[in-house]
TORPA-121620 format. One record per residue: x, y, z of N, C-alpha, C, O, CB in turn; residue in three letters; residue number from 1. Coordinates in nm, 3 decimals. Glycine has a CB too. Layout:
N
pt n_x->X	n_y->Y	n_z->Z	ca_x->X	ca_y->Y	ca_z->Z	c_x->X	c_y->Y	c_z->Z	o_x->X	o_y->Y	o_z->Z	cb_x->X	cb_y->Y	cb_z->Z	code->ALA	pos->NUM
...
***
This chain:
72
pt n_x->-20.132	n_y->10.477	n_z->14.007	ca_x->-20.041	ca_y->10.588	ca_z->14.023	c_x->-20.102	c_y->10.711	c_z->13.957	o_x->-20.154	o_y->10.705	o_z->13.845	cb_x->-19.902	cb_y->10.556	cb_z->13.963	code->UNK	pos->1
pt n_x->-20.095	n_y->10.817	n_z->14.026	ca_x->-20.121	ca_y->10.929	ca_z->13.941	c_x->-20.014	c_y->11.074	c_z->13.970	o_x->-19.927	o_y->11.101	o_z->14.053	cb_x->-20.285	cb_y->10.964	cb_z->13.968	code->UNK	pos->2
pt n_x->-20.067	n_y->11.136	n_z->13.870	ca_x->-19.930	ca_y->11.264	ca_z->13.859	c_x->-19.992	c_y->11.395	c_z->13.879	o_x->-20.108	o_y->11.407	o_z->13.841	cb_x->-19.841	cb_y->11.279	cb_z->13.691	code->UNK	pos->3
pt n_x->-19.945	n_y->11.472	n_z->13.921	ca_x->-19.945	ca_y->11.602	ca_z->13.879	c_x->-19.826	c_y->11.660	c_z->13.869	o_x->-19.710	o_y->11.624	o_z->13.883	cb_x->-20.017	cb_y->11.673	cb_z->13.949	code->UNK	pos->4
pt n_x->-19.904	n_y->11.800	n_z->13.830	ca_x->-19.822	ca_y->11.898	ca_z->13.766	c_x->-19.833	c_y->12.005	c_z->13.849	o_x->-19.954	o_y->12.015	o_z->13.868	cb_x->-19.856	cb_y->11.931	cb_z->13.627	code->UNK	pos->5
pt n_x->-19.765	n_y->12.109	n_z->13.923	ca_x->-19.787	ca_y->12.270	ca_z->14.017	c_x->-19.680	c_y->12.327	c_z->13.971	o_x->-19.598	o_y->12.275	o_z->13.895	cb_x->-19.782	cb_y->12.278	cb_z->14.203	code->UNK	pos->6
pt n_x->-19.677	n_y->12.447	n_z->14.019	ca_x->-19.577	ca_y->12.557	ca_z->13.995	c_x->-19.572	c_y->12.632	c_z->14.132	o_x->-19.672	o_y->12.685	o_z->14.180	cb_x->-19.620	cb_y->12.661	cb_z->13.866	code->UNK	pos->7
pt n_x->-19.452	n_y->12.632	n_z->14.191	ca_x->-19.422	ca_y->12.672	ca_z->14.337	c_x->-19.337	c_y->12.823	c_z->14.313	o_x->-19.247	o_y->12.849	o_z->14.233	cb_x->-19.316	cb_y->12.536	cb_z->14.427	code->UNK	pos->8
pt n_x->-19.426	n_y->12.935	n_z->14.448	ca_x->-19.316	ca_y->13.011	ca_z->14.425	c_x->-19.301	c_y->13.048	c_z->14.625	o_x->-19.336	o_y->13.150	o_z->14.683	cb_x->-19.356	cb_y->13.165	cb_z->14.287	code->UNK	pos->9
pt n_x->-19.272	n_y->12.991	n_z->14.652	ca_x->-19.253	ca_y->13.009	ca_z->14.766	c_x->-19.112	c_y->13.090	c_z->14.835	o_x->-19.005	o_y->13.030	o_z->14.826	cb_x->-19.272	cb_y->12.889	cb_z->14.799	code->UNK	pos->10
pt n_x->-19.116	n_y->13.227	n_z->14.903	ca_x->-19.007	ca_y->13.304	ca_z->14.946	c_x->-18.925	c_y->13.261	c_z->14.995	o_x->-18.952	o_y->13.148	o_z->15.034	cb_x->-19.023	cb_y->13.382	cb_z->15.008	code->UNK	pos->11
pt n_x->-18.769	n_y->13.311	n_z->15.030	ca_x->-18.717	ca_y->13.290	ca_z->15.149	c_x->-18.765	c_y->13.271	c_z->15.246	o_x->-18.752	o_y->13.155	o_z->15.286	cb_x->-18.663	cb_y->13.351	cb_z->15.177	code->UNK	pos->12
pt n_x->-18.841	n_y->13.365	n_z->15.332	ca_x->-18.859	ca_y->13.397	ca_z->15.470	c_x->-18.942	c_y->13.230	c_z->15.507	o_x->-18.908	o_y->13.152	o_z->15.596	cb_x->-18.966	cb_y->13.569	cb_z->15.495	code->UNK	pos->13
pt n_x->-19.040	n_y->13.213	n_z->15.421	ca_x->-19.122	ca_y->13.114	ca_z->15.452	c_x->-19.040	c_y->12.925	c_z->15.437	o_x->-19.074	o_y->12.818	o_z->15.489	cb_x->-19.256	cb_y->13.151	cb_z->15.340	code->UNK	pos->14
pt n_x->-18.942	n_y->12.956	n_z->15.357	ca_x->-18.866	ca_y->12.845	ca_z->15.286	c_x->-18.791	c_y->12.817	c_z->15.489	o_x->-18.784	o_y->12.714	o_z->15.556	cb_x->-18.722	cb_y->12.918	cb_z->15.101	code->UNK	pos->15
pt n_x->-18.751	n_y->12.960	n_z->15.520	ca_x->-18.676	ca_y->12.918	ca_z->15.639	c_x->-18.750	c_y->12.849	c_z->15.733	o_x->-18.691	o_y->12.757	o_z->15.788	cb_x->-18.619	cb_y->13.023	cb_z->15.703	code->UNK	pos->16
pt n_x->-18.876	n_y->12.873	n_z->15.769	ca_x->-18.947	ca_y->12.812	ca_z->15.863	c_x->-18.984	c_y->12.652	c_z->15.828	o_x->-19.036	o_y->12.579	o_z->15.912	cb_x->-19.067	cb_y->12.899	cb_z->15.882	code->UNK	pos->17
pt n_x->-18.948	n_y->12.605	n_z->15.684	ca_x->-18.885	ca_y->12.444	ca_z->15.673	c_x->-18.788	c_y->12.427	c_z->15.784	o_x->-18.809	o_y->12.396	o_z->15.901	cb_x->-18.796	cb_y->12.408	cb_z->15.521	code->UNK	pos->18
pt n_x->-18.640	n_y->12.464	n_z->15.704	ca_x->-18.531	ca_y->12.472	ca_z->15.819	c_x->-18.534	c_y->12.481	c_z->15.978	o_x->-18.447	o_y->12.452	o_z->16.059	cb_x->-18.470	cb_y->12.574	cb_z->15.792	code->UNK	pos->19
pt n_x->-18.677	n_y->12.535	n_z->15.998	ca_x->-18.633	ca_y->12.561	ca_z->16.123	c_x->-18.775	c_y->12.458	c_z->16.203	o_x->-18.837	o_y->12.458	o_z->16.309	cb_x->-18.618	cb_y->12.755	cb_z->16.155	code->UNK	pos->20
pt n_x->-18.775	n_y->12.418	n_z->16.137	ca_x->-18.892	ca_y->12.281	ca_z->16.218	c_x->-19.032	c_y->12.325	c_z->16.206	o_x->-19.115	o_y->12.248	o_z->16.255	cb_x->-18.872	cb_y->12.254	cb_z->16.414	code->UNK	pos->21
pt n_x->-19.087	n_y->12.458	n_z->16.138	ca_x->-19.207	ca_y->12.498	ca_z->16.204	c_x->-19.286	c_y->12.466	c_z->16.105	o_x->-19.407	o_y->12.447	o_z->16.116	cb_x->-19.222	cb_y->12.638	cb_z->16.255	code->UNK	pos->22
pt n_x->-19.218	n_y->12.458	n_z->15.996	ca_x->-19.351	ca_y->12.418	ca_z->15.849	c_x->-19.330	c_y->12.245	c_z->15.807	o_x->-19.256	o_y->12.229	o_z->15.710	cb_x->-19.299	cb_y->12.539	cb_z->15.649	code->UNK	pos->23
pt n_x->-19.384	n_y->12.117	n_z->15.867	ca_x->-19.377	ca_y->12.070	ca_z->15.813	c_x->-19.440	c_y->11.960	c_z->15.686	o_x->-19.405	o_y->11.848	o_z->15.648	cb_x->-19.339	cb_y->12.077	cb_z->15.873	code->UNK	pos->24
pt n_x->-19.546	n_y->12.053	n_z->15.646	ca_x->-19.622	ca_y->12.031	ca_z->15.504	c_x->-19.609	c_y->12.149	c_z->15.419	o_x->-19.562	o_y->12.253	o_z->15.465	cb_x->-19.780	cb_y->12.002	cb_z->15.519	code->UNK	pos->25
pt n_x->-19.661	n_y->12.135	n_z->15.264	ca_x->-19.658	ca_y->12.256	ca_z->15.204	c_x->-19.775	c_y->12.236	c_z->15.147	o_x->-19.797	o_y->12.128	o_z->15.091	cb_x->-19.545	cb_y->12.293	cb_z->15.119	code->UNK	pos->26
pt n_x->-19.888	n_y->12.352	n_z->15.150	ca_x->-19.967	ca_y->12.288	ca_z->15.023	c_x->-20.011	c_y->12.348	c_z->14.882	o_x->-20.076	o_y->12.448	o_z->14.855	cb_x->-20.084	cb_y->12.251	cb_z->15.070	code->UNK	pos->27
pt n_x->-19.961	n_y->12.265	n_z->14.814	ca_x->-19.990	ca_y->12.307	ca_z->14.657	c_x->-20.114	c_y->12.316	c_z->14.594	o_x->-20.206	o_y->12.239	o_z->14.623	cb_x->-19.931	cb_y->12.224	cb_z->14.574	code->UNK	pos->28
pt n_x->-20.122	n_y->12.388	n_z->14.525	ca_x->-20.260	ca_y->12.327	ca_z->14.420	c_x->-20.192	c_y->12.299	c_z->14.272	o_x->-20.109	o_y->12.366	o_z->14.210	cb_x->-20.410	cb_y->12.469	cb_z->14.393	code->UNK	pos->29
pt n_x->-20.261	n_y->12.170	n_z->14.239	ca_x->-20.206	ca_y->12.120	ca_z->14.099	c_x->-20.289	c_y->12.220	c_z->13.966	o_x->-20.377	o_y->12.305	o_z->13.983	cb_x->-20.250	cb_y->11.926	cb_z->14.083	code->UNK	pos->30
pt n_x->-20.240	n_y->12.185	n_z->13.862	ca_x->-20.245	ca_y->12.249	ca_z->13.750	c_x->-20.439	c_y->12.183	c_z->13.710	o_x->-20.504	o_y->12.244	o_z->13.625	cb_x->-20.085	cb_y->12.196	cb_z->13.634	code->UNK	pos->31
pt n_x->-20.489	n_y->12.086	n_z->13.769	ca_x->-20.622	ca_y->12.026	ca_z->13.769	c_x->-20.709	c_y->12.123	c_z->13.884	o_x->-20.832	o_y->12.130	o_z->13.890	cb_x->-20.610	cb_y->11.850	cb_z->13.813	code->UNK	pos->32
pt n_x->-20.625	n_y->12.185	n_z->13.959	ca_x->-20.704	ca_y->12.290	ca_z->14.060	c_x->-20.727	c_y->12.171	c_z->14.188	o_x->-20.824	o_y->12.202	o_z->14.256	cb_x->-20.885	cb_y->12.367	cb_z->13.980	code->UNK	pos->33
pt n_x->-20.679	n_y->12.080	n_z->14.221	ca_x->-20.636	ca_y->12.040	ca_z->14.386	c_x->-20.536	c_y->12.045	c_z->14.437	o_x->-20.421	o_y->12.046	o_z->14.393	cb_x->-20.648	cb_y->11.931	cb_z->14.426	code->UNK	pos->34
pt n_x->-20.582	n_y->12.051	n_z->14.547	ca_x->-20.520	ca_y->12.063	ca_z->14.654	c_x->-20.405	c_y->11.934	c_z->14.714	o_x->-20.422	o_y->11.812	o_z->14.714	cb_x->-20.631	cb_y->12.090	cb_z->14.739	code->UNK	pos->35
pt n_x->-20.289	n_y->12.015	n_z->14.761	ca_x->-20.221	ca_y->11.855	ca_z->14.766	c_x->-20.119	c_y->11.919	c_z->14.930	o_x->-20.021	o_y->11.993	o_z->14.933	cb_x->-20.081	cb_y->11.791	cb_z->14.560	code->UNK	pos->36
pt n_x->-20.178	n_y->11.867	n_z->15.024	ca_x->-20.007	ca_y->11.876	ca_z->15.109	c_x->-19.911	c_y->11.771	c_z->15.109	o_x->-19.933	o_y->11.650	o_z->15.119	cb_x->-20.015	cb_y->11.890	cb_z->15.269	code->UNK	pos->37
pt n_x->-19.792	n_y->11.835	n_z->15.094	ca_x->-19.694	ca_y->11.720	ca_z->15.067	c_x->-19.584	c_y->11.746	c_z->15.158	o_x->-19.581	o_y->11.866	o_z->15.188	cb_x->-19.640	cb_y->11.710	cb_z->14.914	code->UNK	pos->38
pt n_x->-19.491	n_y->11.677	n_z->15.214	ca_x->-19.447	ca_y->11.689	ca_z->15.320	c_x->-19.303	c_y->11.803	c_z->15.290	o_x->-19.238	o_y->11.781	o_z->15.188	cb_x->-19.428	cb_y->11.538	cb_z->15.378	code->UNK	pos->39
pt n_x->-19.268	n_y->11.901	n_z->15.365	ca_x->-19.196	ca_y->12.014	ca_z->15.314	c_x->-19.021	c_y->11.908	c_z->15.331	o_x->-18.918	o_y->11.953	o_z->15.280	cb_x->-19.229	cb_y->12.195	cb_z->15.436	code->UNK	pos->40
pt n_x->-19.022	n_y->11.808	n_z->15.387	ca_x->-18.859	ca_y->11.760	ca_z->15.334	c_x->-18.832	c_y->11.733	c_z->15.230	o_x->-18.726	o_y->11.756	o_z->15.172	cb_x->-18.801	cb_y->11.656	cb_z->15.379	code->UNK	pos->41
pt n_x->-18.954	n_y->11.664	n_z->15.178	ca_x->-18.899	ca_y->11.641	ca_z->15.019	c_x->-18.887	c_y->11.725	c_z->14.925	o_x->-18.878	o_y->11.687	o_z->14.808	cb_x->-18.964	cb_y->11.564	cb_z->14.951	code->UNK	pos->42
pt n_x->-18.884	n_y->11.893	n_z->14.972	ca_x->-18.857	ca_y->11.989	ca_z->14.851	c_x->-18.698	c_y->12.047	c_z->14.900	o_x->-18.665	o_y->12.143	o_z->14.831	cb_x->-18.996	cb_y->12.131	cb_z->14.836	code->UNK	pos->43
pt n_x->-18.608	n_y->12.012	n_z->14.991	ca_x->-18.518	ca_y->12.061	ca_z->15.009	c_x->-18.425	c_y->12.070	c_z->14.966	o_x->-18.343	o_y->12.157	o_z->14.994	cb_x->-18.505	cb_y->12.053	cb_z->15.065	code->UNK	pos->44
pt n_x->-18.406	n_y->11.954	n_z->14.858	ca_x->-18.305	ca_y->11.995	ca_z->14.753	c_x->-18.330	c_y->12.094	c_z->14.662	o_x->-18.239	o_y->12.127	o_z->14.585	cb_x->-18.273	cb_y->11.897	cb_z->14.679	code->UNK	pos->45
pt n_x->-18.446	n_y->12.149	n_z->14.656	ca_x->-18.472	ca_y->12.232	ca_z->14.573	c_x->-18.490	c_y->12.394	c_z->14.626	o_x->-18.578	o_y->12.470	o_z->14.586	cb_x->-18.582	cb_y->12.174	cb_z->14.514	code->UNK	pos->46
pt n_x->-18.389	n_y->12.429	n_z->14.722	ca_x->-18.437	ca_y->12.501	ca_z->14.844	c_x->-18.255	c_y->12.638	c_z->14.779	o_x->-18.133	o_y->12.632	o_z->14.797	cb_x->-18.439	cb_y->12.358	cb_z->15.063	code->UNK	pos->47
pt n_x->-18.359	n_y->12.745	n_z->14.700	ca_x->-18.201	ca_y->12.772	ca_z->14.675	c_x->-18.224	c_y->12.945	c_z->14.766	o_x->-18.322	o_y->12.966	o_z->14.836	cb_x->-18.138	cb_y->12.772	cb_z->14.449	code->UNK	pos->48
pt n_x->-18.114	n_y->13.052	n_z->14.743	ca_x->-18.155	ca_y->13.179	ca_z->14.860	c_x->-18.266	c_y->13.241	c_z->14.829	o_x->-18.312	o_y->13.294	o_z->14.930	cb_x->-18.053	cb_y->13.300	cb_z->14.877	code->UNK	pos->49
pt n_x->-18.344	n_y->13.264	n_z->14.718	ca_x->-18.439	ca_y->13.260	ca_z->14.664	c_x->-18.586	c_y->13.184	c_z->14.764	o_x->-18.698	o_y->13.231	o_z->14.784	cb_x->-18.388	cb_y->13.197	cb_z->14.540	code->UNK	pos->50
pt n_x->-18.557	n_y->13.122	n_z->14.785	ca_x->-18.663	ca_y->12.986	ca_z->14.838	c_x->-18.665	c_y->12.915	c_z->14.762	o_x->-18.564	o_y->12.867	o_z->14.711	cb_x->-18.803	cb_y->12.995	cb_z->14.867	code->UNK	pos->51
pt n_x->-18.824	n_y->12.876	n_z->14.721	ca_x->-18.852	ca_y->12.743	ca_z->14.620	c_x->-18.963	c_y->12.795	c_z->14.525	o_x->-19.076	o_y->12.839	o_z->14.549	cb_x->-18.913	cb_y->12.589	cb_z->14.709	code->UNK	pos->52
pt n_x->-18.876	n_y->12.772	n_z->14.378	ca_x->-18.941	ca_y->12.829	ca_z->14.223	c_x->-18.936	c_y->12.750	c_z->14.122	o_x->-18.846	o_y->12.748	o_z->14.039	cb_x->-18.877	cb_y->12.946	cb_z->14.162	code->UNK	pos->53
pt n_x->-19.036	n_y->12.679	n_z->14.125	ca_x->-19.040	ca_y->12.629	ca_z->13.945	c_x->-19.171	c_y->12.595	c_z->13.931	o_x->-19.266	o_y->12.640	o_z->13.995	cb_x->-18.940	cb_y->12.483	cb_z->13.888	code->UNK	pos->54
pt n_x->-19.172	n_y->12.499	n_z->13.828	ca_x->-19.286	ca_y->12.385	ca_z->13.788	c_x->-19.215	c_y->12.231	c_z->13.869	o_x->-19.099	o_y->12.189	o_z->13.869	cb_x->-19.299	cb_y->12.367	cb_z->13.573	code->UNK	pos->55
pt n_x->-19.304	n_y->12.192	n_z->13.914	ca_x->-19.288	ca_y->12.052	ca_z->13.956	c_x->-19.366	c_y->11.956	c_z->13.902	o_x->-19.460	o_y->12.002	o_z->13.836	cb_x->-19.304	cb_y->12.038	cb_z->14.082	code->UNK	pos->56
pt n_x->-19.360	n_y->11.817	n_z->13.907	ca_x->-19.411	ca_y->11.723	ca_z->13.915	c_x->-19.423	c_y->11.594	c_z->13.989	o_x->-19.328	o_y->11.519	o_z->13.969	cb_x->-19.398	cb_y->11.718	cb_z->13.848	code->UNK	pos->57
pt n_x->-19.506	n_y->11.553	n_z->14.062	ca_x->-19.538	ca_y->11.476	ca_z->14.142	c_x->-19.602	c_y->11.346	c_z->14.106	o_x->-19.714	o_y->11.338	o_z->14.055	cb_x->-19.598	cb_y->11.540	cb_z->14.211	code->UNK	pos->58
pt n_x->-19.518	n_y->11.232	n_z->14.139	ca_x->-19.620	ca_y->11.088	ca_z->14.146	c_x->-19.661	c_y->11.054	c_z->14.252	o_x->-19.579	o_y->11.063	o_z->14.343	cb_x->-19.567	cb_y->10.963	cb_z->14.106	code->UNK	pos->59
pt n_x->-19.802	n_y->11.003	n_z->14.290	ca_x->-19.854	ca_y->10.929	ca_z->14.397	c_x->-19.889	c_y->10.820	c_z->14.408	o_x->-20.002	o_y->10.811	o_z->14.360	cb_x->-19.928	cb_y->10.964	cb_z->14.435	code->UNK	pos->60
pt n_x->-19.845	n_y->10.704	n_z->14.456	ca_x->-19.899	ca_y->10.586	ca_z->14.437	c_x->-20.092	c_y->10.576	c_z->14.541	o_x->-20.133	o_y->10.664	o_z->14.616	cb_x->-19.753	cb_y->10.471	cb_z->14.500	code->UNK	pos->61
pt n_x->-20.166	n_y->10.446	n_z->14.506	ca_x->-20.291	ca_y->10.482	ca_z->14.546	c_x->-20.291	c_y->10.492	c_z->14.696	o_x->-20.406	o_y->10.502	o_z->14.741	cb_x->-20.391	cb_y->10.388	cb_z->14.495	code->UNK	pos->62
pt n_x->-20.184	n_y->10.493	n_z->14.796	ca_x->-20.148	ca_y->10.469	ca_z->14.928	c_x->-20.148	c_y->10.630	c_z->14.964	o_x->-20.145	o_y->10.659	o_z->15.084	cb_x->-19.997	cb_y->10.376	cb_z->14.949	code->UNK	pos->63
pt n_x->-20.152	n_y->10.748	n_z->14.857	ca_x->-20.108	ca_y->10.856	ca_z->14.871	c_x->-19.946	c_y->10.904	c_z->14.934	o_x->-19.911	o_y->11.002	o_z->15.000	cb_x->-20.207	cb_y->10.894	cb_z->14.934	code->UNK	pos->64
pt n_x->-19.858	n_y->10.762	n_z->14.870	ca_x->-19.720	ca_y->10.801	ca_z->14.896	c_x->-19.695	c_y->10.875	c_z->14.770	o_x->-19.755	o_y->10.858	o_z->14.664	cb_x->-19.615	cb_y->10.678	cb_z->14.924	code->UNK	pos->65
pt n_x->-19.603	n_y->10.958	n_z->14.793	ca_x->-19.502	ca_y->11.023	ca_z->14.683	c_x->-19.407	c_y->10.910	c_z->14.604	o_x->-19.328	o_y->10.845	o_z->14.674	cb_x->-19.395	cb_y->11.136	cb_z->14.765	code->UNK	pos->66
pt n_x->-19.410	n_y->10.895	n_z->14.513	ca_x->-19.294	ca_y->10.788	ca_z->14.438	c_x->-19.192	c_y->10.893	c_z->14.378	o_x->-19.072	o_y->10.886	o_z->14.406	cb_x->-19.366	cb_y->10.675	cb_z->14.294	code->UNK	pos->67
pt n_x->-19.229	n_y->10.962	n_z->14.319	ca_x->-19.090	ca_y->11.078	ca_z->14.271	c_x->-19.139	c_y->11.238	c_z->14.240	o_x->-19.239	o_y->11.277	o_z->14.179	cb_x->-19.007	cb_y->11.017	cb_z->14.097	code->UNK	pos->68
pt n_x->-19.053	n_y->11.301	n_z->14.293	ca_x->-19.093	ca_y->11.428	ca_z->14.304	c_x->-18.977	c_y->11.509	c_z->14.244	o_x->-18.861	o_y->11.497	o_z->14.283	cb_x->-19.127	cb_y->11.463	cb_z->14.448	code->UNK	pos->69
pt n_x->-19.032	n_y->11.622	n_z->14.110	ca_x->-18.897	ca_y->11.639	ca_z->14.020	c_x->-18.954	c_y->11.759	c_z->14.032	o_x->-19.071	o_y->11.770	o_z->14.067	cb_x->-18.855	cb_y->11.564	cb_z->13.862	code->UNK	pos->70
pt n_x->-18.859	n_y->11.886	n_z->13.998	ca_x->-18.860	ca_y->11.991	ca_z->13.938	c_x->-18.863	c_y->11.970	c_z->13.750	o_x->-18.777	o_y->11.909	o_z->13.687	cb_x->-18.737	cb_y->12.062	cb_z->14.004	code->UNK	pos->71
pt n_x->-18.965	n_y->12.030	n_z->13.701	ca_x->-18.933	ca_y->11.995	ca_z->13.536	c_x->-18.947	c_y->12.174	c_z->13.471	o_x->-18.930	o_y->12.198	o_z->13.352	cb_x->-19.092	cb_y->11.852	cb_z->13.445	code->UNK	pos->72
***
């Protein structure tokens, strides 16, 4: 398993094109400087009028699944 750490600041305008079917990856770069696309449903709880803003953290198992994906 491994983790990272990013910080997302992604707009409205772009947050909508989740919603609307046309974005469906996002890609981050971690706090180690890679690159990660991760699939844009699993940030939608975190989807406020703003768009999407914080620090996150990410687990991957070695399959490159996501195991838990938090805002911290």
């Amino acid at each position: 398993m491994r983790n990272f750490k990013f910080t997302m600041a992604l707009t409205a305008a772009k947050t909508r094109a989740i919603y609307a079917g046309q974005a469906r990856f996002i890609l981050v770069e971690t706090d180690q400087g890679l690159k990660l696309q991760l699939p844009a449903a699993n940030f939608l709880e975190y989807v406020s009028a703003d768009g999407i803003h914080g620090r996150f953290d990410v687990k991957i198992d070695a399959d490159n699944k996501i195991l838990a994906l938090r805002r911290i």
